[in-house]
The first five atom37 places (N, CA, C, CB, O) and aatype in JSON, in Angstrom:
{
  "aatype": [20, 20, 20, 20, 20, 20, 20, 20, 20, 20, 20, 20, 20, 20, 20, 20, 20, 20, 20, 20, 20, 20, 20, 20, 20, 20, 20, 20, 20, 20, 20, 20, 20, 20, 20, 20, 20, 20, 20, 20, 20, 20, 20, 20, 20, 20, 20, 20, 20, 20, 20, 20, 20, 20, 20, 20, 20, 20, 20, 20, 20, 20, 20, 20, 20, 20, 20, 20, 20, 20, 20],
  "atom_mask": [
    [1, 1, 1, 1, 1],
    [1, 1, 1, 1, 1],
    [1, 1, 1, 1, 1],
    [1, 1, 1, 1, 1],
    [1, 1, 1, 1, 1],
    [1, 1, 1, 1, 1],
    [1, 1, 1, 1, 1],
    [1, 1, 1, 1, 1],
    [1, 1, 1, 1, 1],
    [1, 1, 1, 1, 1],
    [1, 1, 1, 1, 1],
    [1, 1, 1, 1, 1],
    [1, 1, 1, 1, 1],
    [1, 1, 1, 1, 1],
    [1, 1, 1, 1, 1],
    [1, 1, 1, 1, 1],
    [1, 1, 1, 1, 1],
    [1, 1, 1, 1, 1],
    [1, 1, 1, 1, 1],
    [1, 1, 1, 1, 1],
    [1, 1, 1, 1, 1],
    [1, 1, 1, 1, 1],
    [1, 1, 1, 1, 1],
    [1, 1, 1, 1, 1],
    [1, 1, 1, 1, 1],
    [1, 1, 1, 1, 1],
    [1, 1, 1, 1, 1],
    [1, 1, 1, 1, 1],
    [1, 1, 1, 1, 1],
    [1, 1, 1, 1, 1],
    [1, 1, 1, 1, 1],
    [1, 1, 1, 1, 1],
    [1, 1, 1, 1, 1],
    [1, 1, 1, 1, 1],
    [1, 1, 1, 1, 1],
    [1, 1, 1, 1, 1],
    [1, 1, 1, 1, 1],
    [1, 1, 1, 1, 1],
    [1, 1, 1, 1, 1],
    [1, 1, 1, 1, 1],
    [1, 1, 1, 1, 1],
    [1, 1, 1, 1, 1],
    [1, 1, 1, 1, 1],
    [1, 1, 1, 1, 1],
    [1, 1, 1, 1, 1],
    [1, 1, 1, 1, 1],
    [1, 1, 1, 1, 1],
    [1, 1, 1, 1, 1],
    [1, 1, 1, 1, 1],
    [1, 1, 1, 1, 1],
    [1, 1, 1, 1, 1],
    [1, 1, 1, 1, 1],
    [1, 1, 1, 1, 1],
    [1, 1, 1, 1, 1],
    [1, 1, 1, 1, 1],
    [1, 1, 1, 1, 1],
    [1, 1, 1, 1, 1],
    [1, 1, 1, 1, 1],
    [1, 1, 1, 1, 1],
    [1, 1, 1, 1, 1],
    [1, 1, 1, 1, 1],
    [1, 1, 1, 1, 1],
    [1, 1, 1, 1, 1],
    [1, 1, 1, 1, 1],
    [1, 1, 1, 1, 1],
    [1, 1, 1, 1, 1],
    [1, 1, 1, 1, 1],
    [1, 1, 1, 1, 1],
    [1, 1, 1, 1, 1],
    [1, 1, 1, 1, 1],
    [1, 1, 1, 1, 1]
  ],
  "atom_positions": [
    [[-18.52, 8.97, 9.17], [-19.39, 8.52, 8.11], [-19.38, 7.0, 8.11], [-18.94, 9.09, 6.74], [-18.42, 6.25, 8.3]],
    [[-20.65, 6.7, 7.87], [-20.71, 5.02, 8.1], [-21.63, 4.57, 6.33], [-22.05, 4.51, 10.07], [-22.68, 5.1, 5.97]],
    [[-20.93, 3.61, 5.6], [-21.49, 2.99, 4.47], [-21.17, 1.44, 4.57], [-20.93, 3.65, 3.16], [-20.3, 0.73, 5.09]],
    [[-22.43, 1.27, 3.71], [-22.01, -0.34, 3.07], [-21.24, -0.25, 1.59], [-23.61, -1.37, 2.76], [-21.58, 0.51, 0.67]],
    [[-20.1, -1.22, 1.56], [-19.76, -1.6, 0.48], [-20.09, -3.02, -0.07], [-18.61, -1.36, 0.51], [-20.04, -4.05, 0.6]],
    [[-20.34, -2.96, -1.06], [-20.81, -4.36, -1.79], [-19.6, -4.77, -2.82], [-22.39, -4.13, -2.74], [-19.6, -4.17, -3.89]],
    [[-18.37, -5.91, -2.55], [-17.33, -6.26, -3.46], [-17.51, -7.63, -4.08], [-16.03, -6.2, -2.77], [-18.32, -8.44, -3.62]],
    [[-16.94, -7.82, -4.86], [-17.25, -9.09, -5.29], [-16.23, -9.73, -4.27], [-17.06, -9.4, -6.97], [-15.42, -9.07, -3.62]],
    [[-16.39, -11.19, -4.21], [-16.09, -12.01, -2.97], [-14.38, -11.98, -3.26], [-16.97, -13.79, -2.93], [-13.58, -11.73, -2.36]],
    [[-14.01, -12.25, -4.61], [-12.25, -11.89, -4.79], [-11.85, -10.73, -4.53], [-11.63, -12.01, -6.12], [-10.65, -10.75, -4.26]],
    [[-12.47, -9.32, -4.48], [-11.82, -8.31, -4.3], [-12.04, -7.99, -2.06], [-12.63, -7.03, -5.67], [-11.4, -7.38, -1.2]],
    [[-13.04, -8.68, -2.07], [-13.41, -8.75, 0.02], [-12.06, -9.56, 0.13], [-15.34, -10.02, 0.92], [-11.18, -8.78, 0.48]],
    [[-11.63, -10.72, -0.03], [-10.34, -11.69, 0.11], [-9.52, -10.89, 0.21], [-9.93, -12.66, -0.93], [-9.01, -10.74, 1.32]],
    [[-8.95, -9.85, -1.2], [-7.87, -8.99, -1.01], [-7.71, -8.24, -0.42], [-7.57, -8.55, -1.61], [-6.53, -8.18, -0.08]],
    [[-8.25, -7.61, -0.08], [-8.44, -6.59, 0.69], [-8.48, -6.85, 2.13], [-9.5, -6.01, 0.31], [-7.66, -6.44, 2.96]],
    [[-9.39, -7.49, 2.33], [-8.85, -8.22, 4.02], [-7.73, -8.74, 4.41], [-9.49, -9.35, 4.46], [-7.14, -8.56, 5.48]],
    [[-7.28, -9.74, 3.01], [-6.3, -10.26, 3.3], [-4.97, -9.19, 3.2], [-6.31, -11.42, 2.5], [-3.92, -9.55, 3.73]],
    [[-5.03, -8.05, 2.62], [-4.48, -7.08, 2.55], [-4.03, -6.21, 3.98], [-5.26, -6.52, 1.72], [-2.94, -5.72, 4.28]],
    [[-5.17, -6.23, 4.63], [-5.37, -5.57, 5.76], [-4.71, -6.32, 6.62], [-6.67, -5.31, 6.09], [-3.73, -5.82, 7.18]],
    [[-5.15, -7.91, 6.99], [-4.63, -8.46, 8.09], [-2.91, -8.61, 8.08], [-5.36, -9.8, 8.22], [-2.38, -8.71, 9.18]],
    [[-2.02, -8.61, 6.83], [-0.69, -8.67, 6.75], [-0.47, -7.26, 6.84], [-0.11, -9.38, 5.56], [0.75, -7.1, 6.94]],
    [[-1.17, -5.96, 6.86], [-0.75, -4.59, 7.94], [-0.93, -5.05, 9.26], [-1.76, -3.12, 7.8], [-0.33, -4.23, 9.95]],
    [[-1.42, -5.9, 9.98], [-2.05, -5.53, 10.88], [-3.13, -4.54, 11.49], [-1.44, -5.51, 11.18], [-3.12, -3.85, 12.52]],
    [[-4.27, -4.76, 10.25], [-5.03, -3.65, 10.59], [-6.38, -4.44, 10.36], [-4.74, -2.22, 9.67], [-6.31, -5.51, 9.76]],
    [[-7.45, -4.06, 10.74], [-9.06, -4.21, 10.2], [-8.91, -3.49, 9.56], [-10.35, -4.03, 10.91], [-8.25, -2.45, 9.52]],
    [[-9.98, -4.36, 8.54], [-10.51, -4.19, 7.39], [-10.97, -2.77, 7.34], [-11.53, -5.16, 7.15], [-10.62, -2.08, 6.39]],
    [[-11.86, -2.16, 8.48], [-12.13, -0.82, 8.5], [-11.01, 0.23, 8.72], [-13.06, -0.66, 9.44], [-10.81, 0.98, 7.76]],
    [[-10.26, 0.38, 9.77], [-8.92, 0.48, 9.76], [-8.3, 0.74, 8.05], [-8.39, -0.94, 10.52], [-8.24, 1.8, 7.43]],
    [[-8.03, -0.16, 7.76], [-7.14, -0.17, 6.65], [-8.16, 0.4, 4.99], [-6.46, -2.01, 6.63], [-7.6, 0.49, 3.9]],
    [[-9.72, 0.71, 5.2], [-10.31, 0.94, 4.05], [-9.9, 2.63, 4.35], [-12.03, 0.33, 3.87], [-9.38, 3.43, 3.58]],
    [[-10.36, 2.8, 5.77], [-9.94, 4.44, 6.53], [-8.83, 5.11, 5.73], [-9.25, 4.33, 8.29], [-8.79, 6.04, 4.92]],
    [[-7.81, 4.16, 6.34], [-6.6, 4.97, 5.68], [-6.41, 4.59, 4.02], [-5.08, 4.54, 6.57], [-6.01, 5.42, 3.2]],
    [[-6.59, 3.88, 3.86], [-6.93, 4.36, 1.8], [-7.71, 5.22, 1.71], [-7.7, 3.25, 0.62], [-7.34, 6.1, 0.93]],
    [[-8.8, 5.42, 2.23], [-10.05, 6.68, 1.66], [-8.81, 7.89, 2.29], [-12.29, 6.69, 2.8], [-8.56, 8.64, 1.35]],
    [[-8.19, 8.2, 3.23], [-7.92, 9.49, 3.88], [-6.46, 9.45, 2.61], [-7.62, 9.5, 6.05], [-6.37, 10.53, 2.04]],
    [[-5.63, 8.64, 2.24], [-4.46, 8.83, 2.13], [-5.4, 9.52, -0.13], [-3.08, 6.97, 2.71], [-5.08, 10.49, -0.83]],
    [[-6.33, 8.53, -0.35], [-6.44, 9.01, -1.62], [-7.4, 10.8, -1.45], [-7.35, 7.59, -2.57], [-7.37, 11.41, -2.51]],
    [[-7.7, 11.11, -0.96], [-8.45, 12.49, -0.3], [-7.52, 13.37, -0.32], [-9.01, 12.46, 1.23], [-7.8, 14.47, -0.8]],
    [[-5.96, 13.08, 0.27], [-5.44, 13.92, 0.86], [-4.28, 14.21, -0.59], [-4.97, 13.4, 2.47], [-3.75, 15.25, -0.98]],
    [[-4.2, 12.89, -1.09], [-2.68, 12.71, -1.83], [-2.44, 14.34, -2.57], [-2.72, 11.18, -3.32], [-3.45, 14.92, -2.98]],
    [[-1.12, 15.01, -2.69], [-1.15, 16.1, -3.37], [-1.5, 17.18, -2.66], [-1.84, 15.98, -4.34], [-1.33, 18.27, -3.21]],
    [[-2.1, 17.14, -1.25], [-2.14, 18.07, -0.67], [-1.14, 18.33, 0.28], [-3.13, 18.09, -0.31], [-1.24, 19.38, 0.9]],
    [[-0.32, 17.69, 0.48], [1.24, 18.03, 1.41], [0.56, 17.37, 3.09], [1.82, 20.47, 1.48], [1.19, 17.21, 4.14]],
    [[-0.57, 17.19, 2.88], [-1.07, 16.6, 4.54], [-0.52, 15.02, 4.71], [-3.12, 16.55, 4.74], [-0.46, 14.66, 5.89]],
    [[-0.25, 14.37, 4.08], [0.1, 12.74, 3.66], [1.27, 12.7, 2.97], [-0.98, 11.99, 2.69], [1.55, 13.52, 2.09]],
    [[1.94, 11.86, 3.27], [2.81, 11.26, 3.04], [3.01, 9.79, 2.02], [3.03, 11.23, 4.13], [3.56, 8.73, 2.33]],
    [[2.42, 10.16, 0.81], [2.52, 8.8, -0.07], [3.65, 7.41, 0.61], [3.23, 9.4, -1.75], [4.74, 7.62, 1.14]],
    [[3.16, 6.37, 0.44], [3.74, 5.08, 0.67], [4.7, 5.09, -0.61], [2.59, 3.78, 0.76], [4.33, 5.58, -1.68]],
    [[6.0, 4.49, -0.4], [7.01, 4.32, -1.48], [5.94, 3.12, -2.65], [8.81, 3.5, -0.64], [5.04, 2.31, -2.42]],
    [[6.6, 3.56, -3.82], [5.89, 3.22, -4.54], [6.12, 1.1, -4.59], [6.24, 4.29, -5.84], [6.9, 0.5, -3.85]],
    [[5.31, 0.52, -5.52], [5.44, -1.06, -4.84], [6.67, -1.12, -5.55], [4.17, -2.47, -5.2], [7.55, -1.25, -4.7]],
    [[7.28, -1.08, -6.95], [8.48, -1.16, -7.0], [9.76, -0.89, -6.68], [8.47, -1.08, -7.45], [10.76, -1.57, -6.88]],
    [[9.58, 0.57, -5.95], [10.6, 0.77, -5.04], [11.1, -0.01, -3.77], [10.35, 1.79, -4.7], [12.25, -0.07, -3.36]],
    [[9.87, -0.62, -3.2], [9.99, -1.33, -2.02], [10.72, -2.69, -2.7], [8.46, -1.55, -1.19], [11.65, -3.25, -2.14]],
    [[10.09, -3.2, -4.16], [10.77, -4.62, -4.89], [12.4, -4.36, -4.93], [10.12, -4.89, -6.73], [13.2, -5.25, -4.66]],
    [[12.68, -3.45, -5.18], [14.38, -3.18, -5.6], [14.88, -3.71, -4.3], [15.0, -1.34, -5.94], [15.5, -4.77, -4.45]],
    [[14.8, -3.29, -3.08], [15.12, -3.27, -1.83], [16.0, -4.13, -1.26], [14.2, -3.33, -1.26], [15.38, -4.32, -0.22]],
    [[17.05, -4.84, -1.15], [18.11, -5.4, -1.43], [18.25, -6.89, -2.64], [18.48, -5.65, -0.06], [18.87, -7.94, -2.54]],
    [[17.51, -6.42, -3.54], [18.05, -6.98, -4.55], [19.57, -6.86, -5.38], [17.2, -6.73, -5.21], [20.2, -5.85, -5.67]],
    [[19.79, -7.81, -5.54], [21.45, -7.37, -6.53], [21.5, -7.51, -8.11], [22.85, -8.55, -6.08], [20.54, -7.55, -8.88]],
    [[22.53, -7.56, -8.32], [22.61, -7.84, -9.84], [23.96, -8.22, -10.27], [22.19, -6.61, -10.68], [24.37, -7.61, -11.26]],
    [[24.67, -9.01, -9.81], [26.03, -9.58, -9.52], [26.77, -9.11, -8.22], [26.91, -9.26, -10.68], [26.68, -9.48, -7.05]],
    [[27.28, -8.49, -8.63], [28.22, -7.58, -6.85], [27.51, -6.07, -6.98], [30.75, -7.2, -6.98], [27.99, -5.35, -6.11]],
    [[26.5, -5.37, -7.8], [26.09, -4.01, -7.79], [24.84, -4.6, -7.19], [26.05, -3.05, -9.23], [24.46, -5.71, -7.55]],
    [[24.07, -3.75, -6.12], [22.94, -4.1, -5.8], [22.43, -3.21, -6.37], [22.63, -4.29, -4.61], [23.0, -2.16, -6.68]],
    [[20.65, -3.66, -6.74], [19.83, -2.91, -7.35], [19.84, -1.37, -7.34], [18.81, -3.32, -6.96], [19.79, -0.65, -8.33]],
    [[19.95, -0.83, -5.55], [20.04, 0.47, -5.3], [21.14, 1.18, -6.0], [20.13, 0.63, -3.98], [21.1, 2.22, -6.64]],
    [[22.19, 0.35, -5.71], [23.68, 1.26, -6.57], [23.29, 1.82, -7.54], [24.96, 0.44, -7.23], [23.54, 2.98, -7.87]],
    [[22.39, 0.71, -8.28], [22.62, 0.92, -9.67], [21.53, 2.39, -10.36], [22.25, -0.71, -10.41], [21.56, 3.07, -11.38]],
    [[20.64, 2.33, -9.1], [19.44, 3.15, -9.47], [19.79, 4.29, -9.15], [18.18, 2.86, -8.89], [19.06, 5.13, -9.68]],
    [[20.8, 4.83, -8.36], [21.28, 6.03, -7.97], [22.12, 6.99, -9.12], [22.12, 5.68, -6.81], [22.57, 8.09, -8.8]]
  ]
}
């Protein structure tokens, strides 16, 4: 399937700029958002850890690191 999208010029920035720190095109990387939101809940995909989970990720909190503490 082939479409045009029309974004406002701040949300084209993010999103590209989104894409190029995957290493992916812009098409590439719209692909796999349309397939991953299609699929989510159907056991075919594998959700991305959520963004705060990835934030904890060796953070500390004196000598307990974040993870310890979340377990």
């Amino acid at each position: 399937m082939t479409f045009t999208l029309n974004l406002p010029s701040d949300v084209e920035r993010e999103v590209l700029a989104e894409a190029q720190a995957k290493g992916k095109s812009l098409d590439e990387w719209v692909r796999e958002v349309l397939i991953a939101r299609a699929t989510f809940g159907r056991g075919s995909f594998s959700p991305r850890k959520s963004r705060l989970w990835e934030l904890r990720e060796g953070l500390t909190l004196g000598d307990a690191s974040i993870k310890e503490l979340i377990r």
